[in-house]
N, C-alpha and C positions, 0 to 999 in steps of 0.2 A: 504494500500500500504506500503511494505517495505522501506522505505525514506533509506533506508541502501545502497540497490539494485537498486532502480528505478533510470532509467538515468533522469540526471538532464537539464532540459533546460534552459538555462540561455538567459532570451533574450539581442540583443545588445544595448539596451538602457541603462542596467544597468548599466554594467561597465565606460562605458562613462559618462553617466552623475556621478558616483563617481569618476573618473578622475577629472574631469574638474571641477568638486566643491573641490576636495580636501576632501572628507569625511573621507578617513581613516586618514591624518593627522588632519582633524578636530576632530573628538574621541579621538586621542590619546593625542594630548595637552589638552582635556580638565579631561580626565584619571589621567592627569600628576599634571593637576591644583588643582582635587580632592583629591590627596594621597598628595599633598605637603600642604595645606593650609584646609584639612581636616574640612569643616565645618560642623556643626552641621544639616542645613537644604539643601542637597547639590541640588535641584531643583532650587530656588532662586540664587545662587550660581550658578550656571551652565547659567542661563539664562541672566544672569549679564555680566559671560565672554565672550558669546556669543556678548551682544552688543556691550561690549568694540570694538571686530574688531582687537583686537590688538595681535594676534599669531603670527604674520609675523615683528614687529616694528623693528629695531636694539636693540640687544642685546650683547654687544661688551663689551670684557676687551681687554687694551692694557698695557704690561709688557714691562719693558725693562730696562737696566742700566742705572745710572745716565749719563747727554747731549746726553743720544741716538734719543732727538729727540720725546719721548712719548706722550708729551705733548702739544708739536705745531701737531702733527698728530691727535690725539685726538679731541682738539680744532676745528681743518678744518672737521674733521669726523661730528662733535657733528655740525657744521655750514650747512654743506652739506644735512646731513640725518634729520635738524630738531630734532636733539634728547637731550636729558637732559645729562649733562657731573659732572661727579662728580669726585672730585681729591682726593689726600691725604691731598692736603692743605685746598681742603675747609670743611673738614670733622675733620682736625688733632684733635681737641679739644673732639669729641666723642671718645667713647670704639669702639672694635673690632664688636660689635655683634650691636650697634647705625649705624655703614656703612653700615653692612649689611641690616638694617630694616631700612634706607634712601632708601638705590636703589630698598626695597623688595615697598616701595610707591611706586616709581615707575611704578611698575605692574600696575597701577590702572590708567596710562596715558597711552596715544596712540603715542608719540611719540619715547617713548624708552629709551635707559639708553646708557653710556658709562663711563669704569669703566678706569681712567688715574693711571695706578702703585697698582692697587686693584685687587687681593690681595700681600699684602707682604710675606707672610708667607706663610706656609701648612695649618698651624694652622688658619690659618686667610681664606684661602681657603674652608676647611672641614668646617668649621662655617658657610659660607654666603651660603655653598650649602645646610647646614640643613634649614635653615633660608630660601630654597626655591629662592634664586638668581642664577639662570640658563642662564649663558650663551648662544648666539649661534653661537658666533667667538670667537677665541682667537689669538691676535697677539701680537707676540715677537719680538721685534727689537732687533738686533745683530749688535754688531760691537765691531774691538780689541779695548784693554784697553788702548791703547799707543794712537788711535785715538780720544777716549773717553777722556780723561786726556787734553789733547792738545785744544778740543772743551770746554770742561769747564774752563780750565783757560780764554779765553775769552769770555765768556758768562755776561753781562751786564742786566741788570732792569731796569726797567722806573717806580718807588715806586708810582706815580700818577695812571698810567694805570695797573700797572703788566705785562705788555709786554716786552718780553725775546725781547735780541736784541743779535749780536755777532759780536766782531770788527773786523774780518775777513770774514764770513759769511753773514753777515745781521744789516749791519751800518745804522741807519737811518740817512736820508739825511736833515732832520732838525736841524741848530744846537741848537734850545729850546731844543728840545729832548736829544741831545746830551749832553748836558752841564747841564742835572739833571740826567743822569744815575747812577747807583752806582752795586758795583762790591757783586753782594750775596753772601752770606755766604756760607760757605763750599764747594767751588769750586778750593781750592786750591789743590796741587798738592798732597802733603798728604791724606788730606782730602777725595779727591776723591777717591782715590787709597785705603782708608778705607771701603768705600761706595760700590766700583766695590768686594772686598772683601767679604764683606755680602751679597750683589746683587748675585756674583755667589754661594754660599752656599747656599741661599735659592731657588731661581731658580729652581736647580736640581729636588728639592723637592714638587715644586709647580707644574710643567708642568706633572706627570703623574696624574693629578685632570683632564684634558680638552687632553686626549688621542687623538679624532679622529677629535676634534674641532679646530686645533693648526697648526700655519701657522708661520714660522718664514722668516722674511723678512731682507734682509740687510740694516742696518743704516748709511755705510759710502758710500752715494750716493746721489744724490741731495734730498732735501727734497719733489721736486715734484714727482719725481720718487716712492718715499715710501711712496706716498700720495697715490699715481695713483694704485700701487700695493695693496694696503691695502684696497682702495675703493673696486677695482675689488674682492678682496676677500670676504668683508663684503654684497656683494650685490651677491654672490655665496651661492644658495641652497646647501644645504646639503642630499645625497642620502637620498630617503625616504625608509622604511619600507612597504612604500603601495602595494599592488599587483599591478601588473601590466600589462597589455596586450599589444604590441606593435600594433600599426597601423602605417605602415614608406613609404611612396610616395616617391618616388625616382622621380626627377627631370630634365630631361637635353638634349642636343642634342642627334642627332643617333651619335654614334661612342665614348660619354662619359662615357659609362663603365656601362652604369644600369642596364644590364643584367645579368653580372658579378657579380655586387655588390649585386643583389638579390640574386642570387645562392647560395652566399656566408654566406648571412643570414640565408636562410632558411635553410644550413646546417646545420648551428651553434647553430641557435635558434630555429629552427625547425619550422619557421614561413612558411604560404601558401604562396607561389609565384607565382602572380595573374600576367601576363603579359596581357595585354591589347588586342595585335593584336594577340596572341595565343589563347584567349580566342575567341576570332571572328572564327576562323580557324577552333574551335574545334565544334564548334557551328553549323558549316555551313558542316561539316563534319560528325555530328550528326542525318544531316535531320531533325532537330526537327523543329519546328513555325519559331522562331528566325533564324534558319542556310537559311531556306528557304527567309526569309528578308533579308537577309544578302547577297544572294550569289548573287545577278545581281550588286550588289557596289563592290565585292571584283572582281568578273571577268572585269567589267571594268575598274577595278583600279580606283572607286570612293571614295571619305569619306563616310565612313555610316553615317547615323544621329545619333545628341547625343543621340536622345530619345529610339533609337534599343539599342545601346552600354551599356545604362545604364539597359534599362533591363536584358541584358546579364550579366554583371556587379552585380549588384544585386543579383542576381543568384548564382553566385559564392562566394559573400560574405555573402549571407545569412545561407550560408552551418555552420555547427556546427562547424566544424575545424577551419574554420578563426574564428569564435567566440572566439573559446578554446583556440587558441595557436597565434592568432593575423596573422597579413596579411602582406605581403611588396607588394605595387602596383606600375607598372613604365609602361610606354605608354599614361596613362591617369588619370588627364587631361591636356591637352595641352592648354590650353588659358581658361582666367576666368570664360567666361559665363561655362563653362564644371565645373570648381571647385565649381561653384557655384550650377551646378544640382545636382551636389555628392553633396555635403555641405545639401542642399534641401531636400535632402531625406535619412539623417542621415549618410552618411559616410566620414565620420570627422579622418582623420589621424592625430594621435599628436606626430610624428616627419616627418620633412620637410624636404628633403636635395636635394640641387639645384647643381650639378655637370657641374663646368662650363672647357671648355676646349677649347683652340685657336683653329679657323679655321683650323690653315696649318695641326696640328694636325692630328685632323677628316678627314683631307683629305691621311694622312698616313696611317691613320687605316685602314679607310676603301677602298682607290682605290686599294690598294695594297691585298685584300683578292681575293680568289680564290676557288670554288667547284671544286674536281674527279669527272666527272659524272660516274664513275663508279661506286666508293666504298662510294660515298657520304660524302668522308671525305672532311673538309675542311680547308685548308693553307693560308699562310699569306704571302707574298713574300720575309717579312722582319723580321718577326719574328717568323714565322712555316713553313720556306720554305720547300717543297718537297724532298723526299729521293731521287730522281733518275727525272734524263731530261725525261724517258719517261713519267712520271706521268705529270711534268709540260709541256708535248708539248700539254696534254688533259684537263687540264686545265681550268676553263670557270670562265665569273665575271660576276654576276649577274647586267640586267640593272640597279637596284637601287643603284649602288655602284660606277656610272659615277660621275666624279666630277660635273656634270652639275646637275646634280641630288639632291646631294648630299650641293651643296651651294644654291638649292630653298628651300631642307626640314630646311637646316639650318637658312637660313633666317626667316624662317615663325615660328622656336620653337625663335629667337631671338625677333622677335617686338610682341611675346604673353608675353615671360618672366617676364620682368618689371612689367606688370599686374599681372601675376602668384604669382612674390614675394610678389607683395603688396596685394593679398589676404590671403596669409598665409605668414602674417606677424612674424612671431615667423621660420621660417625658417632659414635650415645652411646652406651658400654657402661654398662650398669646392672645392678646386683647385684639378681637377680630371685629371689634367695632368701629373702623375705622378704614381709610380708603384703600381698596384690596391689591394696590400695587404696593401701599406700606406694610400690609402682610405679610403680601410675598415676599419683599426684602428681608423679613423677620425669617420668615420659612425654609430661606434660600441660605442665610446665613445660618442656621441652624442646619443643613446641611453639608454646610461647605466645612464648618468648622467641627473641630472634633467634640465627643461626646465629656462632660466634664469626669475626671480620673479622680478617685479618694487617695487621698494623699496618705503616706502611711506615718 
């Protein structure tokens, strides 16, 4: 056989399950691990980093001018995440390339590193990256020089503990404490203004080292804020490299937009757009096995059962295209036991988006639509009204569009939801109230960006 030519089958297990393990960033951290620390037997070596566990730990430098703050950030970082904190102070007395082969130990823990004003230099940068210390945050505290100057003149020590104090800021309320502080060195106004001096020279020259990794934060804000900010980054994946196939369930009442917001996918991404009750229709329109099961539930306006739905369902995702180019599904499922039959029998969507929208809303959208039963076009009263009175004197609104209708289906997607979300817990609730191209954006960027990671 031509493997050149032959169509390939790819079944849906694959992908999936290297999703959901992470295999392609698992090879490639350990690729990374290989070419950086180059051992001689690299099997043994590879099986090692394997158990560590430790690809994902915090890996954090934080830069910033002298009283921007680096250091109390760091500190609460290094408290929070569990992780090893190494300073300039506590290192000052080693060489440039001894810091580097500190945090390069490191490596060999699982709870990670975090590098306070490391690196100073370019020169000191390029070194620890030969040396194989790789970052996978980098954050920069900003703030003017005038506010900097003013923060270090009061900036106070406790020589017992080494706890920074600041007599506008952050006065402690003991007066033992208070009455052994003393004022450290090089915080005078000169001084600083020396320090901010070097600080910005070097700077320039270190930040294009960590190009796509680099987050600069403002420093003249409360220090919880730039806590809070700096957390939320450090526990921020970083787009991967992995292929990837979308699988995206779209979540929500009738009249929240999820048919829209499929359309709009499958334009852009070129994903199948699997609607649920269209899929019934087409089934039953077919005369196949299934359309003939189907059709004494849909003439009575009954629920089919899940167990027809899925095989229909099945059907359409078994097809080679949604394999190939991934799925967007909305209509189902509606309440857990249903996530759970999909779930059961392998169709596992790995983005969630729950479209939530007020009642009074939904009740706009939809009471106000309207069919031509002539030309089949369809208008909106309020936002695609009719060209001309005669079209709207013929007019018609479909029974399922009464508000009486319309607050039992809504009712009944509301007391399933809360189970819904807390089955597909990694879900994005998005405010779908609003103009369905800012949706999308929402939508879009929730798949483009990776799923958020628990930080260990």
């Amino acid at each position: 056989m031509d493997a050149t030519t032959a169509p390939h089958r790819i079944p849906p297990e694959m992908p999936q399950y290297g999703e959901a393990n992470h295999v392609f960033e698992l090879m490639q951290n350990m690729l990374e691990q290989l070419l950086i620390h180059q051992p001689k037997d690299p099997i043994p070596f590879m099986i090692d980093h394997l158990q560590r566990d430790n690809d994902y730990v915090p890996k954090i430098v934080i830069l910033g001018p002298p009283a921007s703050g680096k250091t109390t950030i760091a500190m609460w970082l290094g408290k929070h995440l569990n992780s090893n904190l190494l300073s300039v102070e506590s290192l000052i007395a080693q060489e440039y390339s001894s810091l580097a082969a500190d945090a390069r130990r490191h490596y060999q823990k699982f709870q990670g590193w975090i590098l306070d004003g490391i690196p100073e230099t370019r020169e000191q940068a390029l070194l620890i990256q030969t040396l194989g210390v790789s970052p996978r945050h980098v954050i920069v505290l900003s703030a003017p020089d005038t506010v900097l100057i003013e923060r270090n003149l009061g900036k106070r020590i406790d020589p017992q503990t080494g706890e920074i104090y600041h007599t506008t800021f952050d006065w402690p309320p003991e007066s033992e404490i208070q009455n052994r502080l003393i004022v450290p060195a090089g915080v005078s106004e000169g001084e600083t203004a020396r320090r901010l001096l070097e600080y910005h020279r070097d700077i320039v020259r270190i930040l294009p080292s960590y190009p796509k990794i680099l987050k600069v934060i403002p420093a003249d804000q409360p220090c919880v804020d730039v806590f809070c900010q700096a957390l939320t980054y450090v526990q921020t994946m970083h787009r991967s490299n992995a292929p990837f196939t979308p699988r995206v369930l779209l979540c929500g009442p009738m009249g929240s937009g999820k048919s829209l917001q499929a359309a709009l996918l499958a334009q852009k991404y070129g994903l199948v757009n699997v609607c649920c009750g269209q899929l019934l229709k087409e089934a039953m329109a077919d005369k196949s096995k299934y359309g003939e099961m189907i059709r004494p539930f849909l003439e009575k306006e009954m629920a089919v059962p899940d167990n027809i739905i899925m095989k229909v369902l099945r059907q359409r995702l078994d097809q080679q295209d949604c394999i190939e180019r991934g799925w967007v599904l909305h209509g189902f499922p509606r309440d857990r036991d249903q996530a759970r039959l999909m779930d059961g029998m392998g169709y596992k969507p790995n983005r969630v988006f729950f479209l939530s929208v007020p009642f009074d809303s939904i009740i706009e959208r939809l009471t106000l639509r309207r069919t031509d039963p002539v030309t089949g076009e369809r208008y909106h009263l309020m936002y695609k009204p009719p060209p001309t009175t005669e079209i709207q004197a013929r007019l018609l609104q479909s029974p399922k569009d009464s508000e009486e209708q319309i607050k039992l289906r809504t009712d009944l997607f509301y007391r399933n939801s809360a189970e819904l979300e807390e089955f597909y817990g990694r879900a994005i609730t998005l405010n779908g109230d609003q103009d369905p191209y800012t949706v999308f954006e929402y939508i879009e960027s929730g798949i483009i960006n990776p799923l958020p990671r628990k930080v260990p």
